[in-house]
DOLO-800455 format. One record per residue: z negated, x, y of N, C-alpha, C, O in turn; residue number from 1; residue in one letter. Coordinates in steps of 0.2 Angstrom, whole numbers, plus 5000, padded with zeros to 4 digits. Each point is the difference from the previous one (the first is absolute). Example, Ala and Ser with C-alpha at 12.3 -4.5 7.8 and 13.67 -1.06 7.14 Angstrom:
<mikes>
(mike (4961, 5066, 4972), (5000, 4996, 5006), (5000, 5004, 5006), (4997, 5005, 4999), 1, 'A')
(mike (5007, 4993, 5006), (4999, 5004, 5006), (4997, 4996, 5005), (4999, 5003, 5006), 2, 'S')
</mikes>
This chain:
<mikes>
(mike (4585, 5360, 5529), (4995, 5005, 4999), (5002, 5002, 4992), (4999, 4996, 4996), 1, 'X')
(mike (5002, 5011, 5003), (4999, 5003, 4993), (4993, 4998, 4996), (4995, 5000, 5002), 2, 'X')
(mike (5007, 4999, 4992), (4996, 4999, 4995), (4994, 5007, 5000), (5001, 5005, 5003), 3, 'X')
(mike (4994, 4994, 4993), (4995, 5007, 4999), (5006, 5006, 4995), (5005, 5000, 4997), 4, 'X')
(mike (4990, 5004, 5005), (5003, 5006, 4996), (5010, 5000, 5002), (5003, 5004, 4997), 5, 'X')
(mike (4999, 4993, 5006), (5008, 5001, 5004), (5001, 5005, 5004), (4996, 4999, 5004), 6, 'X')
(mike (5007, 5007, 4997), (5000, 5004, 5003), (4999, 4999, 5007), (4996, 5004, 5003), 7, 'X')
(mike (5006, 4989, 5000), (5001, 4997, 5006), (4993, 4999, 5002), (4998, 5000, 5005), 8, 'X')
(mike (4999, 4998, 4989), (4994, 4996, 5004), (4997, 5005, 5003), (5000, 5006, 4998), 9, 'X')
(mike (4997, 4992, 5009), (4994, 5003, 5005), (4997, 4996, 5003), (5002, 5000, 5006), 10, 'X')
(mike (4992, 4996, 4993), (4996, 4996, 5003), (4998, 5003, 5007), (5000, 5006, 5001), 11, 'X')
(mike (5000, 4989, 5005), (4997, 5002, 5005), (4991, 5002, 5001), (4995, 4996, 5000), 12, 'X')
(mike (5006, 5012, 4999), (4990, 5000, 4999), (4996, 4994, 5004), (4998, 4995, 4998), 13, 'X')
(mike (5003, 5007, 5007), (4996, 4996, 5004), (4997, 4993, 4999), (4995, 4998, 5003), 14, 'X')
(mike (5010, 4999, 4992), (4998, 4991, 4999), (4997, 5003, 4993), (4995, 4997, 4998), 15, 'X')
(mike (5010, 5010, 4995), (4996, 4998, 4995), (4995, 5003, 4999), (4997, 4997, 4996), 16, 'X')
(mike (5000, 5008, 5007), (4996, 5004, 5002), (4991, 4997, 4998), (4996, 5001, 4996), 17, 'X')
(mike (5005, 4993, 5010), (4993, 4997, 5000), (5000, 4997, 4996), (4995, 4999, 4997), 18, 'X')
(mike (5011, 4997, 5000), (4999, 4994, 4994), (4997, 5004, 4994), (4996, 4998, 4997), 19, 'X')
(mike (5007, 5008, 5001), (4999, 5003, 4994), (4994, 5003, 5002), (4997, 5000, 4995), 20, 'X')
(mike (5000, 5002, 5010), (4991, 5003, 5002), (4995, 4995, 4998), (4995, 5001, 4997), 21, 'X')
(mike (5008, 4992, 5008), (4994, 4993, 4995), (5002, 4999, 4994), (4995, 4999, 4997), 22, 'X')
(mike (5011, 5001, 5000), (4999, 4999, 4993), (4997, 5004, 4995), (4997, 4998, 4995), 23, 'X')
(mike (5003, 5006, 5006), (4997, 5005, 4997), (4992, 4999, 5000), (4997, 5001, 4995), 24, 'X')
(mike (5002, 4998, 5010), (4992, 5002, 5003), (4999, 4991, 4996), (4997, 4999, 4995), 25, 'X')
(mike (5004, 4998, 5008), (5000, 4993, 4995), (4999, 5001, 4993), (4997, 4996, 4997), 26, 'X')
(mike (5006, 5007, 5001), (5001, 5001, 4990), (4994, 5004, 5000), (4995, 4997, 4997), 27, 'X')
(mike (5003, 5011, 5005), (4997, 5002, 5000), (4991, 4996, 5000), (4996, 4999, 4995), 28, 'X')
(mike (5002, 4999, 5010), (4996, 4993, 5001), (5000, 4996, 4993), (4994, 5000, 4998), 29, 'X')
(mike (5009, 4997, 5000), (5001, 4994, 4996), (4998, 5005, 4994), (4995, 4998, 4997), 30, 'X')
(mike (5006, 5007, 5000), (4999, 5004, 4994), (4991, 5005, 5001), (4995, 4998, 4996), 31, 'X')
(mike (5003, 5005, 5008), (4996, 5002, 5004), (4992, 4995, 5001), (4995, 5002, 4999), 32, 'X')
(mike (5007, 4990, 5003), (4995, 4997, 5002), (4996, 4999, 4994), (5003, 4999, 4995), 33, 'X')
(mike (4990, 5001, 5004), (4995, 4999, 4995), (5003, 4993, 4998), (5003, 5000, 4994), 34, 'X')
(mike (4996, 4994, 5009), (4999, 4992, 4997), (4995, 4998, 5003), (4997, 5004, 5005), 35, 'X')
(mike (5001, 4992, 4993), (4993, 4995, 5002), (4996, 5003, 4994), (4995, 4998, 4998), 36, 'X')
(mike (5007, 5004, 4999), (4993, 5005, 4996), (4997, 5005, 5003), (4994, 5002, 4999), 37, 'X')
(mike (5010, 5001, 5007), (4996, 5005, 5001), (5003, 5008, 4998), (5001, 5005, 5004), 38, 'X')
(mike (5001, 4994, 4990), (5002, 5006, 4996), (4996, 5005, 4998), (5003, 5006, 5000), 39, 'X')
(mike (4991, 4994, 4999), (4994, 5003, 4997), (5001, 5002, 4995), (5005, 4997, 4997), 40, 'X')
(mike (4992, 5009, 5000), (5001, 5002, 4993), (5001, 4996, 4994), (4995, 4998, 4998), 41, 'X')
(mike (5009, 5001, 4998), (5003, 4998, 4995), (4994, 5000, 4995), (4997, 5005, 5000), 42, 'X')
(mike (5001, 4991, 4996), (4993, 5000, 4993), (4996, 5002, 5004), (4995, 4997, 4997), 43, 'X')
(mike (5002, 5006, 5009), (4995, 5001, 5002), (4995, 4994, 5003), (5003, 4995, 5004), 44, 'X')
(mike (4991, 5004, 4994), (4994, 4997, 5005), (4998, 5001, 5007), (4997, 5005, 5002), 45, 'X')
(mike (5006, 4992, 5001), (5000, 5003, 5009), (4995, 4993, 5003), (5000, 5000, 5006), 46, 'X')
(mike (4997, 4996, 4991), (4998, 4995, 5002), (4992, 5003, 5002), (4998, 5006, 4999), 47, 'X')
(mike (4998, 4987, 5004), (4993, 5001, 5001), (4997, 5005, 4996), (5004, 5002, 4995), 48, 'X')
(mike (4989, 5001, 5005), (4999, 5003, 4995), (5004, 5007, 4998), (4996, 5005, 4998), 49, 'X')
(mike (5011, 4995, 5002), (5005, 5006, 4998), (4997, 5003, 4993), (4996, 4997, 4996), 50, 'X')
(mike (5007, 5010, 5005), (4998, 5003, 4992), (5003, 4996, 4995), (5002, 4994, 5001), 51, 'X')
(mike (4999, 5010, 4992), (5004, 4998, 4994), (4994, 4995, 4996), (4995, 4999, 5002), 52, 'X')
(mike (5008, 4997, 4993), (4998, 4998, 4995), (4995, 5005, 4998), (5001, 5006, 5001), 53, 'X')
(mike (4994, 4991, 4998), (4994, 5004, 4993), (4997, 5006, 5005), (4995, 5002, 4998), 54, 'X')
(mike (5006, 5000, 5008), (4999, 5006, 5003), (4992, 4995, 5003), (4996, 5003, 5003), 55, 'X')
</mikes>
């Protein structure tokens, strides 16, 4: 098989099609996901209570 970028190379869709649709979607997911934080506003009071400081 030709190397990338070889004139030659032509992957068969069909096998690389779905690898490169889960990987993608897999990266996307891993970049995307909050954490076990949550991912709630940055500096903000989001807890019990709510509202800012002093307010």
């Amino acid at each position: 098989m030709p190397p990338n970028h070889a004139p030659g190379f032509a992957p068969d869709v069909r096998t690389a099609l779905p690898a490169g649709v889960t990987a993608m979607a897999a990266a996307a997911r891993q970049v995307l996901d909050p954490g076990p934080g949550g991912g709630g506003p940055v500096g903000r009071d989001t807890g019990p209570g709510g509202g800012e400081a002093g307010s």
